[in-house]
C-alpha positions, 0 to 999 in steps of 0.5 A, spaced: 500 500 500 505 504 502 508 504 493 501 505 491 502 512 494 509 513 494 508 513 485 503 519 484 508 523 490 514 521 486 510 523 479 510 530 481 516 531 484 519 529 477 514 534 474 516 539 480 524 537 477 522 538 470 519 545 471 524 547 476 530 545 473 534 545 466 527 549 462 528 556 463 528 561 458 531 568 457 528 572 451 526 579 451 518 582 448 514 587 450 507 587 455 501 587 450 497 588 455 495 588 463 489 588 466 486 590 474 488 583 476 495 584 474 495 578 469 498 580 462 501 577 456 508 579 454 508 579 446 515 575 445 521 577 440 520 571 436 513 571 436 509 567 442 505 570 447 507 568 454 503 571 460 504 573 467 501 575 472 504 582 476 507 578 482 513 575 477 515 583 475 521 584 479 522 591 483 514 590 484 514 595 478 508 596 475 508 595 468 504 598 462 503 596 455 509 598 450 514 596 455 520 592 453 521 586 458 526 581 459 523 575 463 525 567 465 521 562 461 518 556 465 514 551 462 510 547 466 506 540 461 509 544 455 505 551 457 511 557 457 508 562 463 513 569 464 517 570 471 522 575 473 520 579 468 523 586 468 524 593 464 529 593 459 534 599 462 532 598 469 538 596 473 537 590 477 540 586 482 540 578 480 543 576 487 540 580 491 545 583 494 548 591 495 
């Protein structure tokens, strides 16, 4: 009974690996649009559309449609959602230190 339950947690752990690990993207875009809830969707520079939402933006800087961004990629079951998303420009701390 115990390896029954043991597989589905070992299924996704593997999964939560595979999103976490190995499968993230930089790429550039622009915000085309955002809404009052924060979710938006970046136009990518080689054509897809990848959205996020208003707490993957760094600085907690609030974004506006016509920014050019820069962003992580994270693919989760073949679907690309933006995180770490930044305005091109803007000094950032990737380590968070001084």
């Amino acid at each position: 009974m115990e390896k029954s339950l043991a597989q589905p947690m070992a299924e996704r752990d593997a999964e939560r690996e595979q999103g976490c690990t190995g499968r993230t993207d930089k790429m550039t875009g622009m915000v085309k649009k955002i809404d009052a809830q924060g979710f938006g969707i970046i136009d990518g520079a080689d054509g897809s559309k990848v959205p996020f939402i208003s707490s993957d933006v760094m600085n907690r800087r609030v974004l506006e449609p016509g920014q050019k961004v820069i962003f992580s990629v994270r693919r989760v079951k073949d679907q690309a959602f933006a995180e770490n998303v930044m305005v091109v420009g803007e000094r950032h701390n990737w380590c968070g230190g001084t």
